[in-house]
C-alpha positions in Angstrom: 3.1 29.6 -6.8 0.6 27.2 -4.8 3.0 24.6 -4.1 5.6 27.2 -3.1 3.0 28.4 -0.5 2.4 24.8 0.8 5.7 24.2 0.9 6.2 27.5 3.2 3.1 26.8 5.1 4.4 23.2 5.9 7.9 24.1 6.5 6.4 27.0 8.9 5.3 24.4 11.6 8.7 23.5 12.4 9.3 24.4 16.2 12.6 23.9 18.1 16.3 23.4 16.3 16.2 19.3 16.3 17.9 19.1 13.1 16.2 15.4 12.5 12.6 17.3 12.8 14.2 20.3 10.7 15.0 17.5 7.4 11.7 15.6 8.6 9.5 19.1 8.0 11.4 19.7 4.7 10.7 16.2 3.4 7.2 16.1 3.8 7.3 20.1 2.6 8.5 18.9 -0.4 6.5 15.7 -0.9 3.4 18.1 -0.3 4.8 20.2 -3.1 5.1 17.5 -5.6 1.9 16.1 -5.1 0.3 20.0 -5.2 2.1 20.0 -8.6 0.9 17.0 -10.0 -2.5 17.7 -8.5 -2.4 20.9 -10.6 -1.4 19.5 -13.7 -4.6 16.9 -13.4 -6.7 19.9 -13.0 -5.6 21.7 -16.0 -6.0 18.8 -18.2 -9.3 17.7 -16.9 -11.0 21.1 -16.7 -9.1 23.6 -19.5 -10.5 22.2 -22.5 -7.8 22.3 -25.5 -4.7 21.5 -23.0 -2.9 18.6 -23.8 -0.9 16.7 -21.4 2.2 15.7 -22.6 3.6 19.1 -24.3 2.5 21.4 -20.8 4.6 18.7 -19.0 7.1 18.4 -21.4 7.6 22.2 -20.7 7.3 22.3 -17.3 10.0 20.1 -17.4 12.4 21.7 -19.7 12.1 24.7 -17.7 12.7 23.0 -14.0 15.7 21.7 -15.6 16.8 25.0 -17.4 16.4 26.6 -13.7 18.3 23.9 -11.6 21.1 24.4 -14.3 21.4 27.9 -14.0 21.7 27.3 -10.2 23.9 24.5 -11.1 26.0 27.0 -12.6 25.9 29.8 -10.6 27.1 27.2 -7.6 30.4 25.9 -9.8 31.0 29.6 -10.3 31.1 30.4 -6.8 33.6 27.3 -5.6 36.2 28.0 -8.0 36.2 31.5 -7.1 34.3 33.0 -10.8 32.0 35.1 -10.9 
């Protein structure tokens, strides 16, 4: 949830409708969001004793890719007119 808040907060200080500044904002928004994430995984490792690395990341990894897919999905769905 934090990186989804700095990625709001960051994508909040777009002004105007330049679409160059609109993809600009988002870009940094979401480099923000990656480094927020990786920043949180160091903590976790370095200050919750017992946590190991490699299997919470392998997780977290398994389940962005089980979430893109199912929005994957859903998208195919939609352009060939299933539902």
């Amino acid at each position: 949830m934090i990186p989804t808040l700095v990625y709001a907060l960051t994508v909040r200080l777009v002004t105007g409708v330049n679409p160059a500044r609109v993809v600009g904002i988002h870009l940094v928004a979401e480099f923000l969001k990656i480094a927020t994430t990786l920043a949180l995984f160091v903590v976790a490792t370095v200050f919750m004793t017992g946590v190991r690395f490699v299997p919470l990341f392998a997780t977290f990894c398994l389940t962005l890719v089980a979430y893109w897919g199912a929005l994957y999905s859903m998208g195919r769905g939609d352009r060939h007119g299933r539902q």
